[in-house]
Wavefront OBJ file of the C-alpha trace (Angstrom):
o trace
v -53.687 18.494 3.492
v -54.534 21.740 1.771
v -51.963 23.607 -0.277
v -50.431 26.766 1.081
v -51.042 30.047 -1.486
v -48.299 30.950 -3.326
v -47.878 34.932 -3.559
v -46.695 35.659 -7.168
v -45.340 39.460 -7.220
v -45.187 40.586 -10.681
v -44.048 44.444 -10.546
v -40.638 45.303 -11.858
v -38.101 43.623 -9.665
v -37.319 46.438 -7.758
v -40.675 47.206 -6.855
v -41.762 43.835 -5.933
v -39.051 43.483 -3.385
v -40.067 46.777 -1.852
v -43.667 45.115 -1.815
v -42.499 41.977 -0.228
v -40.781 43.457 2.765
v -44.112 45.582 3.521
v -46.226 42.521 3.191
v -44.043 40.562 5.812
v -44.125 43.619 8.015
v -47.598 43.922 8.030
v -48.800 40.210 7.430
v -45.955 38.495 8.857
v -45.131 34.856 7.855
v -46.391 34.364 4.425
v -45.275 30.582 2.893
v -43.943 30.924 -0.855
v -43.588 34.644 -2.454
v -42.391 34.186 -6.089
v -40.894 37.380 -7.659
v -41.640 37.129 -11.275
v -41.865 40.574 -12.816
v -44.058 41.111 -16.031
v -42.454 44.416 -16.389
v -38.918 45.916 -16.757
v -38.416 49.517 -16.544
v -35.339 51.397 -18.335
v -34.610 55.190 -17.855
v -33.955 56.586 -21.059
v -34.802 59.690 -21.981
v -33.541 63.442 -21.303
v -34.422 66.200 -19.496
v -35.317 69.140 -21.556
v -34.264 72.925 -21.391
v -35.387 73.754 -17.556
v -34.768 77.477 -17.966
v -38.122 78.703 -16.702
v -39.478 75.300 -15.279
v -41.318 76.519 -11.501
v -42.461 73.073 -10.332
v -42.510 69.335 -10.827
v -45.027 66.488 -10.868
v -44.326 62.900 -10.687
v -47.130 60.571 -10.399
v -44.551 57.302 -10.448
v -41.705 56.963 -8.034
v -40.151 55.693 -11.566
v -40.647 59.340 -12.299
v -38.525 60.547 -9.664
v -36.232 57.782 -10.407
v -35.727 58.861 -13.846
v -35.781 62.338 -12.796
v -32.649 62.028 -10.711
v -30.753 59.518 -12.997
v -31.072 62.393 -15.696
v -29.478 64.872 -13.530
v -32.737 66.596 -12.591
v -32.144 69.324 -10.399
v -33.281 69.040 -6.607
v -34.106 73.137 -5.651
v -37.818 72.592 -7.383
v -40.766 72.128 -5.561
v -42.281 68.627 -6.830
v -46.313 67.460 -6.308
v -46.481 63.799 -5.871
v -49.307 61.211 -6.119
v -49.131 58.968 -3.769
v -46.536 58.342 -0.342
v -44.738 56.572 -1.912
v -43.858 58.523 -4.913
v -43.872 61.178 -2.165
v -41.382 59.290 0.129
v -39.171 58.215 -3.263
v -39.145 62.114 -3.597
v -37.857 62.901 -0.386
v -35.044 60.522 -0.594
v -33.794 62.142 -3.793
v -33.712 65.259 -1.836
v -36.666 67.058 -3.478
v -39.442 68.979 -1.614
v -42.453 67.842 -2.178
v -45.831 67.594 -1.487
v -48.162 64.597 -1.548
v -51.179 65.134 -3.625
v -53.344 62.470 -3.119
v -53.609 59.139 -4.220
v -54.675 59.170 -7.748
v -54.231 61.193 -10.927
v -57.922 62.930 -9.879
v -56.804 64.032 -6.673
v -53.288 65.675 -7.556
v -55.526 67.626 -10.486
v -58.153 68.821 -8.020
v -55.114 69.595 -5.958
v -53.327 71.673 -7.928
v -56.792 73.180 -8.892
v -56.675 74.491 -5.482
v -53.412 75.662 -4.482
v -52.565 76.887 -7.994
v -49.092 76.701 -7.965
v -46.370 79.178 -10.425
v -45.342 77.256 -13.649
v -44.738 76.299 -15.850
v -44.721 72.605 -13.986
v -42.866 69.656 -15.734
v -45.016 66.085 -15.398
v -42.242 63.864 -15.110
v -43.870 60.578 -16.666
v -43.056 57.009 -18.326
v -43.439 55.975 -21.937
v -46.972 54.989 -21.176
v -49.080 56.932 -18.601
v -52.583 57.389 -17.807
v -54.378 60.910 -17.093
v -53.515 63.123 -19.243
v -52.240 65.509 -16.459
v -50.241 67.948 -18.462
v -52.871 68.751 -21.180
v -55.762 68.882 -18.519
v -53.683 71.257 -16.058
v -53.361 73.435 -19.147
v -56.958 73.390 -19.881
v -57.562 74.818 -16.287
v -55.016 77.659 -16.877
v -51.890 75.947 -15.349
v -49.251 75.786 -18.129
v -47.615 72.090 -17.745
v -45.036 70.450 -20.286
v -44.005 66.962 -20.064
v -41.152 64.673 -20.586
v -40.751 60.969 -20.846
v -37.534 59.720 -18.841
v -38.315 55.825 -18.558
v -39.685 52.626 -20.837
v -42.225 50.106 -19.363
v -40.840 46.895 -21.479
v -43.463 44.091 -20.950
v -41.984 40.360 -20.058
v -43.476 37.318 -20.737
v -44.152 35.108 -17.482
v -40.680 33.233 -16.008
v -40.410 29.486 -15.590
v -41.000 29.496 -12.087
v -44.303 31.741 -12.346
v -45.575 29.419 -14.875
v -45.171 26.120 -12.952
v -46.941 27.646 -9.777
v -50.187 28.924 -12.211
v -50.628 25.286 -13.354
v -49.881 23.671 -9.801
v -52.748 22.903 -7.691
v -51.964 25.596 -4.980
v -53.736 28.777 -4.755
v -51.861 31.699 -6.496
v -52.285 35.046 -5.027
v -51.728 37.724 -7.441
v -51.824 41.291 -6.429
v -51.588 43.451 -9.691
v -50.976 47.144 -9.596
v -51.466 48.480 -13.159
v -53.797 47.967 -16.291
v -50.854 46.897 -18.357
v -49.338 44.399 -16.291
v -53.129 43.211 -15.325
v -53.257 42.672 -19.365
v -50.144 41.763 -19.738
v -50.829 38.767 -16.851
v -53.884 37.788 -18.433
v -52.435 37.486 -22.156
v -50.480 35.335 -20.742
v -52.084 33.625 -18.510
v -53.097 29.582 -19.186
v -53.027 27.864 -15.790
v -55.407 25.908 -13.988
v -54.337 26.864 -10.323
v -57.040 28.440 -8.104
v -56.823 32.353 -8.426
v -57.295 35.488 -6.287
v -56.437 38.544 -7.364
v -56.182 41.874 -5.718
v -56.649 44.628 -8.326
v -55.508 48.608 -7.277
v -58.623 49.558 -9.119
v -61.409 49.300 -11.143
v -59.510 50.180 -14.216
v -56.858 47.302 -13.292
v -59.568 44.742 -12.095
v -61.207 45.398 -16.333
v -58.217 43.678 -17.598
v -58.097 40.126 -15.493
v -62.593 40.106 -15.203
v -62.606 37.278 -17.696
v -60.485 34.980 -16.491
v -61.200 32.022 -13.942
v -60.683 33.982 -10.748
v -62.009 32.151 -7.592
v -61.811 35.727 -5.969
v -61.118 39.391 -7.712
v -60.961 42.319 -4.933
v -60.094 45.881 -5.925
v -58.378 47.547 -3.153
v -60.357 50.402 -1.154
v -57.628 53.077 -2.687
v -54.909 53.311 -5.253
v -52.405 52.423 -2.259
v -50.091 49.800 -0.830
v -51.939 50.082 2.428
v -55.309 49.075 1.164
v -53.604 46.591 -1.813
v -51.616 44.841 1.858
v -55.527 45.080 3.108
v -57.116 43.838 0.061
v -54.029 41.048 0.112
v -54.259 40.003 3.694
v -58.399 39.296 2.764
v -57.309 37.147 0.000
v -55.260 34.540 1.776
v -57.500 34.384 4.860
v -60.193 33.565 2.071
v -57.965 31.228 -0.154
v -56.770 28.886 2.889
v -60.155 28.505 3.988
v -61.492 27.746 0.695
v -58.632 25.266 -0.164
v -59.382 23.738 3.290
v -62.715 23.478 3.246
v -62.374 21.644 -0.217
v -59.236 19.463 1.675
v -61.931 18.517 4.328
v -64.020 17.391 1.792
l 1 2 3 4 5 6 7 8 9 10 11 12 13 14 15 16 17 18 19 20 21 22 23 24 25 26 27 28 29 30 31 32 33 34 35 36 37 38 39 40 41 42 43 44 45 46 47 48 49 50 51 52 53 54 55 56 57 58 59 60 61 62 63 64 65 66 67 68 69 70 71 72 73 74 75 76 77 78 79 80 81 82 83 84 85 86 87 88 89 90 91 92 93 94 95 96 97 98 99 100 101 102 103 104 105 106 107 108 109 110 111 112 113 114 115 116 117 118 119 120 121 122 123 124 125 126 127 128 129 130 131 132 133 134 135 136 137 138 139 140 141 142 143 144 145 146 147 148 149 150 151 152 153 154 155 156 157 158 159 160 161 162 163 164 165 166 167 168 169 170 171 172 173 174 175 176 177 178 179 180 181 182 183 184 185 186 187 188 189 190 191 192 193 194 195 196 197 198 199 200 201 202 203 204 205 206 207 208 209 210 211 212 213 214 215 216 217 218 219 220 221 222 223 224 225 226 227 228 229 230 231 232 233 234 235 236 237 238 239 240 241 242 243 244 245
């Protein structure tokens, strides 16, 4: 009999429990998810002088996370990228605006409405975009400020086992880093599909042995629980046809 994929979540904890309840809402049963995160995040840093700060822009629900553990205050309006930033937002009682799903698409957004600044980009240690210095070059003053650490893990025990078993691992992978972090690490010889969030995150794991690499339609968790749901369908019918055989 064929083996059942394993799901192996490797966001910051967090994060990947968040992801696992949406996957059973939208997928239902789903056999073996393994929560082994290849990323810890710690909220650090400090808010700066806000005296004269007209807006905010978080492109990470860590962002807003970091914003409110600093004491950030909530009476700014805040651009978003993504719902779920968005959403994160809302529940620390700021008002905000989503502004698409990507970096490109809040810059072409705030292109367009032109909002008073100076803005603050709430962002982590490491962050892709440039959004600050671009908004600037378009005429919209922005400063920044760093309020949280990405510290990379190596892979647990339990993740390691299930990437040299013989069942099908299903990976979905949400950032470059923790794409290259996964495939630095990776040396297993279990069947692998992997859902990327994009291009840029489907670069890092292209060289390794995938049986199936998929980048998601857009930089979501709706398309990523799409791009996911594809992925198992194809991996038990793969692994079954090759049990048949």
């Amino acid at each position: 009999m064929p083996a059942t994929p394993v799901i192996l979540l490797t966001r910051p904890q967090d994060a990947s429990e968040r992801f696992a309840e949406q996957m059973r809402g939208a997928l239902g049963e789903l056999g073996e998810v393994l929560i082994a995160p290849l990323m810890r995040v710690d909220f650090t840093g400090r808010l700066p002088a806000m005296d004269g700060i007209r807006g905010l822009i978080f492109t990470s629900a860590n962002g807003v996370r970091g914003y409110a553990a600093a004491g950030g205050r909530r009476d700014l309006p805040a651009f978003a990228v993504g719902d779920a930033t968005a959403q994160t937002a809302r529940r620390a009682g700021l008002r905000v605006q989503m502004a698409g799903g990507d970096a490109q698409a809040l810059l072409r957004h705030l292109a367009t409405v032109r909002p008073a600044g100076p803005l603050l980009h709430v962002r982590g240690e490491h962050a892709r975009g440039d959004v600050a210095a671009r908004l600037c070059q378009t005429g919209l003053e922005t400063r920044e400020v760093v309020l949280y650490r990405q510290i990379l893990l190596p892979p647990s025990d339990a993740a390691r086992r299930v990437l040299r078993g013989a069942a099908p691992v299903v990976v979905p992978l949400f950032s470059p880093r923790t794409a290259e972090q996964f495939a630095a690490q990776h040396a297993g010889r279990a069947p692998l599909y992997i859902a990327a969030m994009s291009r840029a995150v489907a670069d890092k794991v292209a060289h390794l042995p995938v049986r199936r690499l998929l980048v998601a339609e857009r930089p979501d968790a709706p398309a990523m629980l799409c791009a996911l749901s594809t992925l198992l369908d194809r991996a038990a019918r793969l692994e079954g046809a090759q049990g048949e055989g």
